[in-house]
N, C-alpha and C positions, 0 to 999 in steps of 0.2 A: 519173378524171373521172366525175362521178355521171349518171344518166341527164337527158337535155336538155339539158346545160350547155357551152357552147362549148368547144374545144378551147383549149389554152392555149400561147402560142407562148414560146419564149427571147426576150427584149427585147434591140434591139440596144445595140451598145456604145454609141452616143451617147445613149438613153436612160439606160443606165446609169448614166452620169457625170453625167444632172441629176438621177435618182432619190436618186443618194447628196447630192447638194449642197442637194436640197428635203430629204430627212432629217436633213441636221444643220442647217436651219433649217425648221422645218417650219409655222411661222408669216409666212412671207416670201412675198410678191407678185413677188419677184424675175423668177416666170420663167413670167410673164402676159404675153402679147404683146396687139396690138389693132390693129387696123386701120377707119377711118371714111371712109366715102361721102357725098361733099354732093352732094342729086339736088333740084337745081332744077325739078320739076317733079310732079304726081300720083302718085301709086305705091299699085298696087292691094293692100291690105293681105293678101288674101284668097289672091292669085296670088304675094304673095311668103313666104306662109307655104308654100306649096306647093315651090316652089322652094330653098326653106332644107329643107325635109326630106328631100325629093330629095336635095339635096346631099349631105348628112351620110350620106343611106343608102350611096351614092355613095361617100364618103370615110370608111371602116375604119378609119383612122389615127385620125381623132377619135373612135370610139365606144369607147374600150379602158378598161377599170381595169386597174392595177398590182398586184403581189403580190410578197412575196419570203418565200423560203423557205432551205434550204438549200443546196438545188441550185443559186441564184441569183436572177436577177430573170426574172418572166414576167408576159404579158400575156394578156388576154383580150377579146373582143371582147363589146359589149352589145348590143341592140337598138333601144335609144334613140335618137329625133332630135327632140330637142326643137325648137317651132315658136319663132319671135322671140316676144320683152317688145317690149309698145307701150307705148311711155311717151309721152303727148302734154304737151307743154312750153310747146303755145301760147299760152299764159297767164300765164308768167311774160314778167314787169319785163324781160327781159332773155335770148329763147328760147334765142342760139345760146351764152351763157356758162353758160348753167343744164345745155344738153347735157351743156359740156365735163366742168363737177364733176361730173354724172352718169357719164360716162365718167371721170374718174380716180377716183371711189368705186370703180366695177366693177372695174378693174384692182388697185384696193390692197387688194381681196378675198384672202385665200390661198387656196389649190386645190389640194384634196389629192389626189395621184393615186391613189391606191388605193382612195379613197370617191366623189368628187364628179364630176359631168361636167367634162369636161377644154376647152367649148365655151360661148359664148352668143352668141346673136345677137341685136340688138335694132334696132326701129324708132324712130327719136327724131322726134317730128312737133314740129315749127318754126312751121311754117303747113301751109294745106292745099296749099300747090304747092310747100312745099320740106322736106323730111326729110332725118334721117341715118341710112345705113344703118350698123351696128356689127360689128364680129364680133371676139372677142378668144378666145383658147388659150393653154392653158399650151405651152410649150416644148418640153414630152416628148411631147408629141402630133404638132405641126409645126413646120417653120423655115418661114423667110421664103419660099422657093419652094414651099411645100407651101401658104401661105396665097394665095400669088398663083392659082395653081390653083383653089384652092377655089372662091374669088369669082369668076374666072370661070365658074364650072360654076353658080353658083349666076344670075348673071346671063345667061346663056348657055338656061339653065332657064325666068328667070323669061320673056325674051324668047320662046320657044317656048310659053306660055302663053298669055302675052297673044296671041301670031299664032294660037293656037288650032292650031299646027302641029306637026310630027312632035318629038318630043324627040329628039336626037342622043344615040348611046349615050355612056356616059361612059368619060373619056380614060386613065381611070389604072387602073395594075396590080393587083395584088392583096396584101393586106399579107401573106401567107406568102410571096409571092415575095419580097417587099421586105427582109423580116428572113432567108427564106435568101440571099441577094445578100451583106451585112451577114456572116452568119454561114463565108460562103464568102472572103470575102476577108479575113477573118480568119486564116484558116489558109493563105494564099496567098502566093508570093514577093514580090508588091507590097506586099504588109503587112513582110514582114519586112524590106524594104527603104525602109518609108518609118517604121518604127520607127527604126532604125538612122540616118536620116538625122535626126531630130528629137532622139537623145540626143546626136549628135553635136552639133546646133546649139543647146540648152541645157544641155552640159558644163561652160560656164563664164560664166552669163548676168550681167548685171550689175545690182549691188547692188538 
């Protein structure tokens, strides 16, 4: 590790298994997730860039690039938290269709792990009292409970902002704990008993 360069962790198994599946398509949106907020109401653009960076500092898991080498697949941590794209839409023929194709463009982007941020979050302005809030990840980053998290921490944030009150520390572990957890129960008897159960129960799967 060269001087000032994060440390670099073993990537867990379940990264693994998407890192090899975006490598043999590696032009595939496949495994972009997304998630959109309709917020019937003002939203301070300024207090929620705040809050999305927080977050992200917050959240390890999204700031990683991918690597693979000999030894196998590893990750590293970056410093990035990119703030939301405001896209204002109020203008068009048609605000909340015009979102949508904006979000399925974003999603049908591919996202390379090993180069590009693995995150974006965007503000889509409707009108001035109702926007969409966006937030999409590729897969190897988070699942579906890691996204739920997120958006709360990030709304949880922006609320402590606007109160002009104390921010609450943040809820989640740390990503070396998370990948030794991963790494220990690899080597553990519940692993070698829940291998054994899944050959048994695709020994003889059907056609």
């Amino acid at each position: 590790m060269s001087k000032g360069e994060a440390p670099r962790y073993r990537a867990s198994s379940a990264q693994l298994g998407i890192w090899v599946a975006q490598q043999l398509q590696p032009g595939s949106p496949l495994y972009n997730c997304g998630v959109f907020f309709d917020i019937d109401a003002p939203v301070d653009a300024g207090l929620l860039d705040r809050a999305v960076v927080r977050a992200v500092e917050d959240t390890a898991a999204l700031r990683v690039r991918f690597a693979e080498d000999d030894e196998g697949l590893w990750l590293r941590t970056v410093p990035e938290a990119a703030t939301p794209r405001h896209v204002d839409l109020g203008g068009e023929e048609d605000p909340y269709a015009a979102a949508l194709a904006w979000m399925r463009d974003d999603l049908a982007t591919p996202v390379d792990p090993a180069r590009d941020t693995l995150y974006g979050h965007a503000l889509l302005t409707l009108a001035p009292d109702r926007h969409l809030l966006v937030f999409r990840y590729h897969h190897i980053a988070l699942d579906g409970w890691g996204q739920i998290l997120h958006c709360r921490r990030i709304a949880e944030l922006y609320t402590a902002f606007a109160e002009d009150a104390d921010t609450p520390a943040a809820p989640f572990g740390t990503l070396p704990d998370l990948l030794a957890d991963d790494a220990a129960y690899l080597g553990s008897p519940a692993h070698t008993r829940d291998a054994a159960y899944w050959r048994d129960a695709l020994a003889d799967p059907p056609e």
